[in-house]
Every structure is written in C-alpha cells, then in structure tokens.
C-alpha positions in Angstrom: -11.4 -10.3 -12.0 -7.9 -10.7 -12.0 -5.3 -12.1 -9.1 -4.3 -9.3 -6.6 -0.2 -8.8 -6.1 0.5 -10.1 -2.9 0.9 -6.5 -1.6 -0.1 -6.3 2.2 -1.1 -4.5 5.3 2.0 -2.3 6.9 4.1 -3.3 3.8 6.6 -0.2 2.8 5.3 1.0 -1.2 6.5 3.7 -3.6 4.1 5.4 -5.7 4.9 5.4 -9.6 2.0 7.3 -10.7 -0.5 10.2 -9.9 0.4 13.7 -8.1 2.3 12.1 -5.3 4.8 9.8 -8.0 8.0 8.7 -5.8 7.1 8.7 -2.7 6.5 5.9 -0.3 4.4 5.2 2.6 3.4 2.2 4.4 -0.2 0.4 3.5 -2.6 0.8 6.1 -6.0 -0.7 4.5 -6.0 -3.5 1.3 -9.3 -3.5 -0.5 -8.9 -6.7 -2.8 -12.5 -7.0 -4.1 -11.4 -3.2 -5.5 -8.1 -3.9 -6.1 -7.4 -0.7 -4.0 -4.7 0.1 -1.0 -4.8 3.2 1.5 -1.2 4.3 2.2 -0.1 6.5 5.0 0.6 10.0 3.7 -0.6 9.6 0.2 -3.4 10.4 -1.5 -4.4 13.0 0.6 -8.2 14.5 0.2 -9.7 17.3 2.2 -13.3 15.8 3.2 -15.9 18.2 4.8 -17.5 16.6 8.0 -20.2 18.0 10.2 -19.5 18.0 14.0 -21.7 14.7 15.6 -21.1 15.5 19.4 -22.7 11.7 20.0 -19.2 10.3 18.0 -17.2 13.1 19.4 -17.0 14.5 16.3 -15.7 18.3 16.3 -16.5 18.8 12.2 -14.8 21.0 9.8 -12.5 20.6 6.9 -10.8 17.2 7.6 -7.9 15.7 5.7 -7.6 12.1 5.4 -5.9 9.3 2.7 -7.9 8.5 -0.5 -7.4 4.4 -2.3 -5.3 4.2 -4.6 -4.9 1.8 -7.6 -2.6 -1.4 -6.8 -1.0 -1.1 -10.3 0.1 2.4 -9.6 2.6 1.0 -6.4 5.7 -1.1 -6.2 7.0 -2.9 -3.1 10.0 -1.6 -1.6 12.4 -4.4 -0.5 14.0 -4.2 2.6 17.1 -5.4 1.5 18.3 -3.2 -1.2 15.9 -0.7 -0.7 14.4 -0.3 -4.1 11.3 -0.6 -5.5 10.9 -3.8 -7.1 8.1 -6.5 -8.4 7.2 -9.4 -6.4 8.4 -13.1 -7.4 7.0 -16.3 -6.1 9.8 -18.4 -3.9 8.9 -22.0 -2.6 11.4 -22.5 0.3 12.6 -26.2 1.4 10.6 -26.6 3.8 7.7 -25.9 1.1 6.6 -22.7 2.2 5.5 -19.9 -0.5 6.9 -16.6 0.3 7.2 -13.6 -1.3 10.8 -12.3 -3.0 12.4 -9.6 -4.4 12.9 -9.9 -8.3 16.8 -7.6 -7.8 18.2 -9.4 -5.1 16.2 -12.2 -4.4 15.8 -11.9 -0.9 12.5 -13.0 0.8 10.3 -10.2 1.5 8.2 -10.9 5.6 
C-alpha cells in the first residue's frame, strides 16, 4: 500500500473531483489504512436510521458526510490561500515539517 499525504485532522482541503469539485471544508476524520478523509460539509449522504430511545436516537432520514478519496483533495495553504501539494522541509533545528510547494511557507 502506498505512503499517505501528510494530510491531517482539522486541516483546511479543497475538493478537485466528484459532485462537490471546488469546495473546501476542514477534515474531521483520516482513515489511513483506507486512504480515506471525512470533511465537514462534503460528501453529504442521506442515511435512514431507526429511532433507538436507549441511544437517544429520534430516527428518520439523517444526513451526515461520506469518505472521500485522499487523491481527490488538495491542502489549502494558509498563506496564499490556494490549493497546493505538500513538500517535505527539514528546518535547522532538524525538524520535518510540512510546506507549501507556491510559496514555500510551512504549513502547522
């Protein structure tokens, strides 16, 4: 199985393929053995539940986010604001941290 991109939890994405193509939203579960994210607002499904009064559970047509493929979203930097791949920058101090392949800057 290939390497995962270093994309993680609460990190801002845009979407650049599917039904919901340039948006972004903001990762709120990383699956790496699937090599799936969940992102806020994306995705969306309409899921059928049953009402469970033991979970609280009213039931009804619920909608909630679906995965979605990591090779279908792009970081957003937070420096130039575009979408961008993700380089590999070794500070002096030795740290690894992620960058931004346009501008360079570190993305934390």
């Amino acid at each position: 199985m290939p390497a995962m991109p270093a994309i993680k939890k609460n990190d801002e994405v845009y979407i650049l393929r599917g039904k919901d193509r340039g948006k972004t939203g903001r990762v709120l579960i990383v699956m790496p053995k699937d090599q799936k994210i969940v992102v806020e607002g994306v995705q969306m499904i309409k899921r059928h539940t049953r009402p469970n009064p033991q979970r609280n559970i009213k039931g009804g047509i619920v909608e909630k986010e679906a995965p979605i493929h990591v090779s279908n979203v792009a970081i957003v930097c937070k420096n130039c604001k575009e979408h961008t791949r993700i380089a590999n920058k070794i500070l002096a101090d030795g740290r690894r941290v992620r960058a931004c392949r346009k501008c360079g800057s570190t993305i934390e």
